[in-house]
Structure formats: structure tokens, C-alpha cells
Residue, then its C-alpha position, 0 to 999 in steps of 0.5 A: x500500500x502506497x501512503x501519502x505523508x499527512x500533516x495534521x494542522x490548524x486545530x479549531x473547535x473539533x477535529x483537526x483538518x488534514x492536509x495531504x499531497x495527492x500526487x495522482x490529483x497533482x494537488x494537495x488538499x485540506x480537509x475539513x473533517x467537520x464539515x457535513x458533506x464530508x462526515x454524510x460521506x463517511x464510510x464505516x471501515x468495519x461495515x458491509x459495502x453499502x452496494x451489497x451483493x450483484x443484484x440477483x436479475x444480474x446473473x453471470x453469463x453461464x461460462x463466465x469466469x470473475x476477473x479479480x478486480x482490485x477497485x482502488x480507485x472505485x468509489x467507496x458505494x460501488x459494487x464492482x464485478x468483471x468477467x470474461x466469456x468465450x461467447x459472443x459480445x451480442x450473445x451475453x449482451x442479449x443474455x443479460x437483456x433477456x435476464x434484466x426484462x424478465x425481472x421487471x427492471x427497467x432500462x433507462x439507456x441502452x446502447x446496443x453496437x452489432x458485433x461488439x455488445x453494448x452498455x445498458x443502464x438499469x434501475x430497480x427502484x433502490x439500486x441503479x446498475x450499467x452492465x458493459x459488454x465488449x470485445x476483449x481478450x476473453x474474448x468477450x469482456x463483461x463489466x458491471x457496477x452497481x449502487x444504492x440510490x440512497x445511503x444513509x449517513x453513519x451515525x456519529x456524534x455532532x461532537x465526535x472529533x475525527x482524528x487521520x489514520x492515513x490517505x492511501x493515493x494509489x486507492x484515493x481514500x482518507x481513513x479517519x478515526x473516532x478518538x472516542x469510540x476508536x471507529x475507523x471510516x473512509x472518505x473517498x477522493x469524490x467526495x473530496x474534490x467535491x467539498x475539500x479545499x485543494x491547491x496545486x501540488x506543493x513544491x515539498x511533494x513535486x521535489x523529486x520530478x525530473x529536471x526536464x519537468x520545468x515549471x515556467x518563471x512566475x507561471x501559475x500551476x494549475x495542477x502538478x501530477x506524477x507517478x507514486x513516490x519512488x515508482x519504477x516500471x519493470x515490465x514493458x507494460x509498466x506506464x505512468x506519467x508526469x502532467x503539468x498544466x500551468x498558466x503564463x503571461x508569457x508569449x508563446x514563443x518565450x515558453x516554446x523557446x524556454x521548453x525546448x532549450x530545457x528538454x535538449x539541455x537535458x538529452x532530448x531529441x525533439x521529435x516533432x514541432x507546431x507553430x502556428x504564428x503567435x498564438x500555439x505550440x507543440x512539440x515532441x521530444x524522446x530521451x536517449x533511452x526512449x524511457x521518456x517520452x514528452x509532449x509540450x503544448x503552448x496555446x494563447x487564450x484571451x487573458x492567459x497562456x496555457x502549457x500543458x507537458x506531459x511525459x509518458x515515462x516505461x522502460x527503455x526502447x530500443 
């Protein structure tokens, strides 16, 4: 389990925010425990998922085998459930119609495509699913989600004071503990971008990006995200990225020139370029190895000038 550094500061009347670095978000967020819509979205650690069970008008396709699924980054009120079959898309796509029909659930959106399944939303009156039918390496791939329409809040105190556990950035959930009771509950990171306050990744989480990953002078960051502290790829299908969105007063040609002196002072070969007279840029770059591969696009708006750079970073190529 990968765990973000907390800092626990500026202590009010209750429970003491939190502050974490989400590298995944590129932002750091304050949370306020007390705060209704965060305690409303408590989830209790030690209770059944609010989702439940697959509904029973959802049953398996008769060959599927269940693709163990890690759900990290699902929200914490989703049941999730992924299969694969040796059938047809339009086979098990018409199987799970025929099943949803004859239970009397209603369809609320279908999208059928011939020869490569669909999606249908369903909805039974208390819980709303979508089950998704594709090609895929089974070679038919089946995934279903499910959740309650309504979840009622766990019962806590107004007084209770919630002090952190942890905040988990590769499951993207914050887990809280009853100082008094010793319950422990989950918040997930909708609920936090929702109703947490958040400013772009600061400088003491984004200290390790590359030298090439520059932040223009005086620029504004928007958002700063990276790969987990630490991560490396050791297989050829191991991919994460660097992604910085920043805002300038610059001209586009400033930053294009700037970007493009940085990346082959650090060993880049520019790949490609786009100019489009004043007002856009693009690039792509590749280092020696190829283990990095980076975009850089300039583009001037009314009030600003936007820069987005992402760097796709895997083992090296030949």
C-alpha cells in the first residue's frame, strides 16, 4: 500500500483538518473533517459495502469466469464485478437483456453496437446498475457496477472529533478515526474534490520530478501530477506519467523557446514541432533511452497562456 505523508494542522473547535499531497490529483488538499458533506460521506471501515451483493436479475453469463478486480480507485458505494466469456459480445449482451426484462427492471439507456455488445443502464427502484459488454481478450469482456440510490449517513456524534489514520493515493481514500469510540471510516477522493479545499501540488511533494519537468518563471500551476513516490516500471507494460498544466503571461514563443532549450539541455531529441504564428505550440521530444517520452503544448487564450507537458515515462526502447 502506497501512503501519502499527512500533516495534521490548524486545530479549531473539533477535529483537526488534514492536509495531504495527492500526487495522482497533482494537488494537495485540506480537509475539513467537520464539515457535513464530508462526515454524510463517511464510510464505516468495519461495515458491509453499502452496494451489497450483484443484484440477483444480474446473473453471470453461464461460462463466465470473475476477473479479480482490485477497485482502488472505485468509489467507496460501488459494487464492482468483471468477467470474461468465450461467447459472443451480442450473445451475453442479449443474455443479460433477456435476464434484466424478465425481472421487471427497467432500462433507462441502452446502447446496443452489432458485433461488439453494448452498455445498458438499469434501475430497480433502490439500486441503479450499467452492465458493459465488449470485445476483449476473453474474448468477450463483461463489466458491471452497481449502487444504492440512497445511503444513509453513519451515525456519529455532532461532537465526535475525527482524528487521520492515513490517505492511501494509489486507492484515493482518507481513513479517519473516532478518538472516542476508536471507529475507523473512509472518505473517498469524490467526495473530496467535491467539498475539500485543494491547491496545486506543493513544491515539498513535486521535489523529486525530473529536471526536464520545468515549471515556467512566475507561471501559475494549475495542477502538478506524477507517478507514486519512488515508482519504477519493470515490465514493458509498466506506464505512468508526469502532467503539468500551468498558466503564463508569457508569449508563446518565450515558453516554446524556454521548453525546448530545457528538454535538449537535458538529452532530448525533439521529435516533432507546431507553430502556428503567435498564438500555439507543440512539440515532441524522446530521451536517449526512449524511457521518456514528452509532449509540450503552448496555446494563447484571451487573458492567459496555457502549457500543458506531459511525459509518458516505461522502460527503455530500443
Amino acid at each position: 500500500m502506497i501512503v501519502a505523508a499527512l500533516l495534521v494542522a490548524l486545530f479549531q473547535g473539533g477535529s483537526p483538518i488534514v492536509r495531504f499531497d495527492s500526487r495522482e490529483q497533482g494537488r494537495t488538499f485540506s480537509v475539513d473533517p467537520d464539515k457535513p458533506e464530508i462526515r454524510q460521506a463517511l464510510r464505516d471501515v468495519s461495515a458491509p459495502s453499502p452496494a451489497g451483493s450483484i443484484p440477483d436479475w444480474l446473473p453471470p453469463y453461464p461460462d463466465a469466469r470473475e476477473i479479480p478486480h482490485k477497485g482502488t480507485n472505485d468509489p467507496l458505494d460501488f459494487g464492482v464485478a468483471v468477467y470474461a466469456s468465450t461467447a459472443a459480445p451480442d450473445v451475453v449482451f442479449a443474455h443479460y437483456q433477456a435476464a434484466i426484462q424478465a425481472a421487471k427492471v427497467t432500462i433507462t439507456y441502452i446502447n446496443q453496437r452489432p458485433g461488439r455488445g453494448g452498455a445498458m443502464h438499469v434501475d430497480d427502484g433502490t439500486r441503479t446498475a450499467v452492465v458493459s459488454v465488449s470485445p476483449g481478450p476473453g474474448p468477450t469482456d463483461i463489466s458491471i457496477n452497481w449502487r444504492p440510490k440512497i445511503i444513509h449517513p453513519v451515525p456519529l456524534a455532532k461532537n465526535a472529533r475525527l482524528d487521520v489514520v492515513w490517505y492511501d493515493d494509489t486507492k484515493q481514500i482518507l481513513r479517519l478515526k473516532n478518538a472516542a469510540t476508536g471507529k475507523e471510516y473512509e472518505v473517498g477522493m469524490a467526495t473530496m474534490l467535491s467539498y475539500a479545499h485543494s491547491t496545486a501540488l506543493q513544491p515539498s511533494a513535486r521535489a523529486d520530478f525530473p529536471p526536464w519537468i520545468a515549471f515556467y518563471p512566475n507561471a501559475k500551476i494549475v495542477t502538478a501530477n506524477a507517478p507514486p513516490v519512488g515508482w519504477q516500471p519493470t515490465k514493458v507494460t509498466d506506464m505512468r506519467s508526469y502532467k503539468v498544466e500551468l498558466e503564463s503571461t508569457a508569449s508563446v514563443a518565450d515558453i516554446a523557446a524556454f521548453y525546448k532549450e530545457t528538454l535538449i539541455r537535458n538529452g532530448f531529441a525533439i521529435v516533432s514541432e507546431t507553430k502556428s504564428q503567435a498564438t500555439s505550440y507543440a512539440l515532441e521530444a524522446r530521451s536517449a533511452d526512449r524511457m521518456h517520452q514528452v509532449y509540450l503544448d503552448v496555446l494563447r487564450r484571451s487573458k492567459d497562456t496555457g502549457v500543458r507537458m506531459m511525459d509518458h515515462y516505461t522502460l527503455p526502447r530500443p
